[in-house]
ROLUMDO-673662 format. One record per atom (N, C-alpha, C): residue in one letter; x, y, z. Coordinates in steps of 0.2 Angstrom, whole numbers, padded with zeros to 4 digits, always signed. Layout:
BEGIN
aXYZ...
This chain:
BEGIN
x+0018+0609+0099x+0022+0605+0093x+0028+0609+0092x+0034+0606+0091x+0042+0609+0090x+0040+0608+0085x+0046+0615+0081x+0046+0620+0074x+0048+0614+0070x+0053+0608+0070x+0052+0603+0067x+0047+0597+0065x+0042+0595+0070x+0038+0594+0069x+0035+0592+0062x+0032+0589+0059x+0030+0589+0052x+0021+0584+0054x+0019+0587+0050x+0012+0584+0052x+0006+0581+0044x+0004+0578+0045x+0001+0574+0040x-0006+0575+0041x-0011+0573+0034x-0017+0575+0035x-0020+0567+0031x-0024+0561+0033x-0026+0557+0030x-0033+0555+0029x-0036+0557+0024x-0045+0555+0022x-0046+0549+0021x-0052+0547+0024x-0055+0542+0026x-0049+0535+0030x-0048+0536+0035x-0041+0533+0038x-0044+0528+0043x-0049+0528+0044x-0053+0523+0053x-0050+0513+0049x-0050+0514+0041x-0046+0506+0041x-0046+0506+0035x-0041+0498+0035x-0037+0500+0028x-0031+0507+0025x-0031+0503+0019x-0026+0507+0016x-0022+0514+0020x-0030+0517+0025x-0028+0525+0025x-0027+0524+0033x-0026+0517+0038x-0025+0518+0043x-0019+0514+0042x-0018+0509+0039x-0007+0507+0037x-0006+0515+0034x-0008+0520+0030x-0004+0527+0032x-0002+0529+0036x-0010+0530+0040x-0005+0535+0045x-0003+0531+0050x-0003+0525+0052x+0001+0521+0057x+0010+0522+0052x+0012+0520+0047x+0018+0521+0043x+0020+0528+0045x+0016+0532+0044x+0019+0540+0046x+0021+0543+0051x+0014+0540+0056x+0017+0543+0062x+0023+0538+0063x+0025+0532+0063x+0031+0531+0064x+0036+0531+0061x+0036+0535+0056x+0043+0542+0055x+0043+0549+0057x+0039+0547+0061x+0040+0555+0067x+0034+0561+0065x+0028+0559+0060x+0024+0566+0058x+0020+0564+0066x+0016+0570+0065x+0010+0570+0071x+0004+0571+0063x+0001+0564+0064x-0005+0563+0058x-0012+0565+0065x-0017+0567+0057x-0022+0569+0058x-0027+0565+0054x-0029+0559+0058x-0032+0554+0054x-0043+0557+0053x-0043+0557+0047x-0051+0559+0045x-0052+0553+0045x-0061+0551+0046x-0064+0548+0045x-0075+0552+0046x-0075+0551+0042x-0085+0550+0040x-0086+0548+0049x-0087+0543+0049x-0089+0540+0055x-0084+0541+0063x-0086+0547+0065x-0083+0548+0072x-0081+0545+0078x-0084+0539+0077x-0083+0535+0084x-0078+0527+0078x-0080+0524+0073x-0072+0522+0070x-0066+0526+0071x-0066+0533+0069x-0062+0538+0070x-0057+0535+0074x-0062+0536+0080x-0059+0538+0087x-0057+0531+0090x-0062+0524+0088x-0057+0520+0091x-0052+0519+0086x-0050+0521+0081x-0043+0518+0076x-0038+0522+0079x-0039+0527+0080x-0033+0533+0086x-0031+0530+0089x-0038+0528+0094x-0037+0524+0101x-0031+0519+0101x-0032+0517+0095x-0028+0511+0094x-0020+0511+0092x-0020+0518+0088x-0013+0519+0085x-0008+0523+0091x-0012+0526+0096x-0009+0528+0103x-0007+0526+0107x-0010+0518+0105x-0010+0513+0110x-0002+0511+0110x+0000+0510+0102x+0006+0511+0100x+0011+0517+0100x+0008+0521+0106x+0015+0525+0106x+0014+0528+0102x+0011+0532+0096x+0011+0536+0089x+0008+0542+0093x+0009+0547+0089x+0005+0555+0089x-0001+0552+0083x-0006+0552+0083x-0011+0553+0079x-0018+0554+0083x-0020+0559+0080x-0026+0564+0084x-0032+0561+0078x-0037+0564+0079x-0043+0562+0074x-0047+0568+0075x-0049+0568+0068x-0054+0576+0065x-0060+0572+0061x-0067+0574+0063x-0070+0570+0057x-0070+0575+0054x-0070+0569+0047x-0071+0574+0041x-0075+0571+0034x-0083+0574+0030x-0085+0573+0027x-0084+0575+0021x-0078+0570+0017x-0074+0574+0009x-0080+0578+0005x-0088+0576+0004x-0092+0578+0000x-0095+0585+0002x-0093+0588+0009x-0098+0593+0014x-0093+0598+0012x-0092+0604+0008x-0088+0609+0009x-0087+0613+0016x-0092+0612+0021x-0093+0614+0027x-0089+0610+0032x-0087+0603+0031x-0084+0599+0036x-0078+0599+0032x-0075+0601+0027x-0067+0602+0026x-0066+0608+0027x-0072+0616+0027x-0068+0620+0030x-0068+0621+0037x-0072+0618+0040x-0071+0615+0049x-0064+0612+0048x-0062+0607+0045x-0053+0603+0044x-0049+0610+0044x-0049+0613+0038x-0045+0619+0036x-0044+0622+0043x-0050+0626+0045x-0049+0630+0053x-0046+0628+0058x-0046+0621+0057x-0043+0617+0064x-0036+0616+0061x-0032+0613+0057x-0027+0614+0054x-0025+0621+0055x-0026+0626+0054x-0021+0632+0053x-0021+0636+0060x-0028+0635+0065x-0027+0636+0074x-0022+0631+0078x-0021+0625+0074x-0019+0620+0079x-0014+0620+0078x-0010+0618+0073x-0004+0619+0067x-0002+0624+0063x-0005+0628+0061x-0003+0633+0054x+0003+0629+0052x+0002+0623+0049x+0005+0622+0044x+0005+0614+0042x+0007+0611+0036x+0005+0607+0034x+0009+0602+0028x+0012+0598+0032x+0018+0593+0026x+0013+0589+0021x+0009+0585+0023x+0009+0579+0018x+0000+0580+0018x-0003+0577+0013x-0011+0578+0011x-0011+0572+0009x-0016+0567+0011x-0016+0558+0008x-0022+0561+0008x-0027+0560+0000x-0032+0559-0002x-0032+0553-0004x-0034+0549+0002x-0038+0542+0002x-0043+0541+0000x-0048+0544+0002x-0056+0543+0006x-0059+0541-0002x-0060+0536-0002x-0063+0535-0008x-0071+0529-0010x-0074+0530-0014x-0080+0525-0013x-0079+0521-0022x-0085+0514-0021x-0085+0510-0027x-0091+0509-0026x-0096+0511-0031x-0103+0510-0031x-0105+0507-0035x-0101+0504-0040x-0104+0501-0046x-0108+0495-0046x-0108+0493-0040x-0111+0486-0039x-0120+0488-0037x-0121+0493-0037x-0128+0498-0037x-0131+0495-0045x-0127+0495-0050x-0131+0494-0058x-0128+0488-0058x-0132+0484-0060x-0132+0476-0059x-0126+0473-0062x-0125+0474-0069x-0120+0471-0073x-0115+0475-0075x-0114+0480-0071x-0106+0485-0076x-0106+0487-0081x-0111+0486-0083x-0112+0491-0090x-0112+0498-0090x-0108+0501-0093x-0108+0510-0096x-0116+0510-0096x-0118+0505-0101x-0127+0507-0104x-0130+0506-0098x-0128+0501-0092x-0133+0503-0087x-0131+0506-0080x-0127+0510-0082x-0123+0512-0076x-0127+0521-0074x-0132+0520-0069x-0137+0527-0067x-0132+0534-0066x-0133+0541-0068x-0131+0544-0066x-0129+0546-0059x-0136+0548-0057x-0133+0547-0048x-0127+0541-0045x-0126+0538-0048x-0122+0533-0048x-0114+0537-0049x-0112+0539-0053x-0107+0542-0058x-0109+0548-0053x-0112+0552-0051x-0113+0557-0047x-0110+0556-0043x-0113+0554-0037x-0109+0550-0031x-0103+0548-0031x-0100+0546-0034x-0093+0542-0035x-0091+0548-0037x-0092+0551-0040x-0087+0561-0042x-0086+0562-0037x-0093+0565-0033x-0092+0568-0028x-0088+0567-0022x-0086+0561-0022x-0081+0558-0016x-0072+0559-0019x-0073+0553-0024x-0067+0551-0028x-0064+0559-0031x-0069+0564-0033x-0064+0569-0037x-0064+0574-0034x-0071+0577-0032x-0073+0583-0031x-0068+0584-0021x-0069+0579-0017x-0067+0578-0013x-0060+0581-0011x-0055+0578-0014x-0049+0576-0016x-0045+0586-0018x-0051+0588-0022x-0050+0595-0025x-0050+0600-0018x-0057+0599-0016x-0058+0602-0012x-0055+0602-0004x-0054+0595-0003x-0047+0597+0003x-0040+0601+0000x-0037+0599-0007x-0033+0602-0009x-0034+0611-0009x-0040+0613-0010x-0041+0619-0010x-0040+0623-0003x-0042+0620+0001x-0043+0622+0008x-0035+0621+0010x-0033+0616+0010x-0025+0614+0015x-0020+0617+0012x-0019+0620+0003x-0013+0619-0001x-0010+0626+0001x-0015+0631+0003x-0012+0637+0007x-0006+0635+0013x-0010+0630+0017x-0004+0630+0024x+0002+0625+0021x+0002+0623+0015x+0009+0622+0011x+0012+0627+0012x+0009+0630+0006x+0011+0636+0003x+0015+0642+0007x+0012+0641+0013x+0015+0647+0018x+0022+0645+0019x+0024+0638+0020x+0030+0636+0021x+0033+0634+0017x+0030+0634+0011x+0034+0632+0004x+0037+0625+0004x+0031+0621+0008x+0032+0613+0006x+0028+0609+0008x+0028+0605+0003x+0021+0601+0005x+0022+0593-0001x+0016+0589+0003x+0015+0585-0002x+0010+0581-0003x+0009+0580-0009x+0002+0578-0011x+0000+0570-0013x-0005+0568-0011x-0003+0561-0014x-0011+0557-0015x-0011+0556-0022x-0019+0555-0023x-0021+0548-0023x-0024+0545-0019x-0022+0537-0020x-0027+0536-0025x-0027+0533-0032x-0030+0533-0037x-0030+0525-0040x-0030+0522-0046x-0031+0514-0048x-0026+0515-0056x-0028+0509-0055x-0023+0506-0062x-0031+0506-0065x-0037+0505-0064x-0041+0504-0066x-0046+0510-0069x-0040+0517-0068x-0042+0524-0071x-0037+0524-0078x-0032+0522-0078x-0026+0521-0083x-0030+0521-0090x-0029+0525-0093x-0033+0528-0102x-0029+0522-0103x-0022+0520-0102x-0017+0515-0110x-0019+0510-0107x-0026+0507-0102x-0028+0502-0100x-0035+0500-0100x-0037+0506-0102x-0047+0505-0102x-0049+0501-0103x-0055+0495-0099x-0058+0494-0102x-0066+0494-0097x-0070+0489-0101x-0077+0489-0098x-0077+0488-0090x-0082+0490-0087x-0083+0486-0079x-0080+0492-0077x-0085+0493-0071x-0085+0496-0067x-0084+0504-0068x-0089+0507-0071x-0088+0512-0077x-0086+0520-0071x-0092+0518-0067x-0091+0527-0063x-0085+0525-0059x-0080+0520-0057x-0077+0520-0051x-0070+0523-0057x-0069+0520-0064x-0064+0519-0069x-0063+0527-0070x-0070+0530-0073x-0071+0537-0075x-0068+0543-0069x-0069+0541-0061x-0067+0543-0057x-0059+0546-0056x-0056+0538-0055x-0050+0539-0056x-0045+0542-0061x-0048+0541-0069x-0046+0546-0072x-0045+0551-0070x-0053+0555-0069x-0052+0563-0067x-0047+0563-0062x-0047+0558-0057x-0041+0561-0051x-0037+0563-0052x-0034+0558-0060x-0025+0558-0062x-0024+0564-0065x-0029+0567-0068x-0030+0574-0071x-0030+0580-0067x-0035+0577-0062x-0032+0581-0054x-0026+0583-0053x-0022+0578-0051x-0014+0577-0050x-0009+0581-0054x-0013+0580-0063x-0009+0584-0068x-0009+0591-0066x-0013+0594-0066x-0016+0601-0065x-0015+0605-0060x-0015+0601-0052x-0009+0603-0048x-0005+0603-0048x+0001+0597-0049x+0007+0598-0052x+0009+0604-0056x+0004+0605-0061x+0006+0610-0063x+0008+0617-0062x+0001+0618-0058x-0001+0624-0055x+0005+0625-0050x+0007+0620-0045x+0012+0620-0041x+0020+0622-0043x+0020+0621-0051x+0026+0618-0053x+0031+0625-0050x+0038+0623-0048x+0042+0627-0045x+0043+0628-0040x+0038+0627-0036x+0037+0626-0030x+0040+0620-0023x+0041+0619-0018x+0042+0612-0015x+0036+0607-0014x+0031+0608-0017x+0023+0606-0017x+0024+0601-0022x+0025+0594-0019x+0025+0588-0026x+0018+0584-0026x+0015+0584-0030x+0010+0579-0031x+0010+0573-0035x+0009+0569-0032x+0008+0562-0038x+0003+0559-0035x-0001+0553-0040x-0006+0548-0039x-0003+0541-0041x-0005+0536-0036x-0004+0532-0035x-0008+0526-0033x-0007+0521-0037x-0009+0514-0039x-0008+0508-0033x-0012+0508-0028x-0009+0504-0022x-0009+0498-0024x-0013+0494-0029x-0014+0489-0031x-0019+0486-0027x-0018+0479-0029x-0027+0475-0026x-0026+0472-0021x-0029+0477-0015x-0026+0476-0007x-0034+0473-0002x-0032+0469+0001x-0037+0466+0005x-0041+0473+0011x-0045+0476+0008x-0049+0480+0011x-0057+0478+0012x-0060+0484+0016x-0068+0483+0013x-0070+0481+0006x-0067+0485+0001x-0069+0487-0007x-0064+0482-0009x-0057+0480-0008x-0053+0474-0011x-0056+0467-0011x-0060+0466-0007x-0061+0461-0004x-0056+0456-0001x-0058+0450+0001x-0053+0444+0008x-0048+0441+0001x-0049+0440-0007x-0046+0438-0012x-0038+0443-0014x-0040+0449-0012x-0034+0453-0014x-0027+0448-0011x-0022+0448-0014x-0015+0447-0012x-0013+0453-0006x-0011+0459-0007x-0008+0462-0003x-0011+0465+0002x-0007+0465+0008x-0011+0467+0016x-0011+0474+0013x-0015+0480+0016x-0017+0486+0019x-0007+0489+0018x-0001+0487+0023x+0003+0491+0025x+0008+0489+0016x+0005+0483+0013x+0010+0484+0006x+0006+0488+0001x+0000+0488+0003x-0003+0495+0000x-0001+0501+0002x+0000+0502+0007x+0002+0509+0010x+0009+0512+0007x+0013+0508+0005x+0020+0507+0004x+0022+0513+0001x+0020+0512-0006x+0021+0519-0011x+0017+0524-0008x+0011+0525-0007x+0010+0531-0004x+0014+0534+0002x+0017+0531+0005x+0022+0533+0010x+0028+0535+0009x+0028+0532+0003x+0035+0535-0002x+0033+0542-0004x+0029+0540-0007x+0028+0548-0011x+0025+0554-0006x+0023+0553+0001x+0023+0557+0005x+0029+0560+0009x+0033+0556+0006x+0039+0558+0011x+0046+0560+0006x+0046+0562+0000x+0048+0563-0006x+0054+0568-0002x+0061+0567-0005x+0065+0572-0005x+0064+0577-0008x+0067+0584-0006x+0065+0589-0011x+0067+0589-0018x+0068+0592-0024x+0068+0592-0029x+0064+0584-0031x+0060+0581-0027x+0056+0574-0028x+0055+0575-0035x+0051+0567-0039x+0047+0568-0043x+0039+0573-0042x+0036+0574-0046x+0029+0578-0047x+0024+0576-0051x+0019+0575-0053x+0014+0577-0058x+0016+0568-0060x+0017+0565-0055x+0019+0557-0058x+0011+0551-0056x+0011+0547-0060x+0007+0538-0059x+0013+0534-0054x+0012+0530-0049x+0016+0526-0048x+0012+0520-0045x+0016+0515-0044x+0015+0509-0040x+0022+0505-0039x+0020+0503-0034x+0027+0498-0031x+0033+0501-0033x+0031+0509-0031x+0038+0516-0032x+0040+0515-0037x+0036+0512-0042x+0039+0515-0050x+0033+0518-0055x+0035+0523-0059x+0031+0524-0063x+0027+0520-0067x+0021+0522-0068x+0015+0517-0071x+0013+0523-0079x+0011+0520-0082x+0009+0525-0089x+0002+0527-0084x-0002+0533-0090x-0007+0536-0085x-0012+0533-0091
């Protein structure tokens, strides 16, 4: 890898949202390092972005398993010791487990499992990777989070996936802050309602105009914004 080089880390990336990332990235030159749970999606979504001419490798990675993110960290600071951009994608929506989206019927293990990915995930990669920011004093963070966690917007339906993304955004604040001073910009971002597995075939927007704002905010000029909400690159209230 040449000392210019810039390299990317993308969770849950084998499709959708988190694979218009790293196909958007690697074509402005990062060498991405596309995660995915499932090792052989992995490997054929690489396959695929290669096929295209792109630098993107694949690492599987289990966001819930503190042992397969510190398997990710090792391989990050052997392979590259160093580390531009962090897309925490990898995200799950289990509400449709408790029949009617009800709060009153909504199972803890339900709410449990959705933490576990959507928050605790998201933390715990940042714990392990924001060192190899750190060492070069720059990096960027980018939480793909919903309009659907928005406090100035609550409301009923779909209670563990809503509660979820709140904590992200609170994630994002508390980085940001921790960061603050630093070249370490973090913001969450609002892709909007994009034709995915979890968007369904009704969403208006494709996968790459969901991608759009996170690609922005991973690719932030220095003195960029931090600690921001955005969608379609403008700021969103939290």
């Amino acid at each position: 890898m040449n000392a210019t080089e810039k390299v990317a880390v993308v969770t849950g990336a084998n499709r959708g949202i988190g694979f218009a990332t790293c196909r958007q990235l690697a074509k402005q030159g990062f060498q991405v390092v596309l995660t995915s749970r499932d090792q052989s999606k992995g490997k054929a979504a690489v396959d695929q972005l290669q096929a295209e001419g792109l630098q993107v490798i694949h690492h599987p990675l289990e966001v819930t398993n503190p042992v397969s993110v510190e398997q990710l960290a090792n391989f990050m600071r052997q392979k590259f010791g160093r580390l531009e951009v962090l897309v925490n994608n990898a995200g799950v929506l289990l509400d449709y487990r408790d029949s009617d989206g009800s709060l009153f019927n909504t199972k803890i293990d339900t709410l449990r499992e959705t933490m576990e990915t959507n928050v605790y995930g998201p933390l715990r990669l940042s714990q392990g990777l924001v060192p190899l920011m750190q060492a070069h004093n720059s990096g960027r963070i980018v939480n793909v989070s919903s309009g659907a966690g928005q406090l100035s917007d609550m409301s009923s339906g779909y209670p563990a996936y809503r509660i979820s993304k709140t904590a992200l955004n609170a994630l994002t604040r508390i980085l940001a802050d921790e960061l603050k001073g630093t070249n370490i910009l973090v913001n969450s971002v609002c892709p909007g309602w994009v034709k995915t597995d979890m968007g369904g075939a009704n969403a208006p927007r494709t996968p790459e105009q969901g991608a759009d704002t996170i690609v922005w905010l991973a690719t932030l000029p220095n003195g960029g914004p931090t600690g921001g909400f955005w969608r379609n690159r403008q700021p969103i209230e939290w």
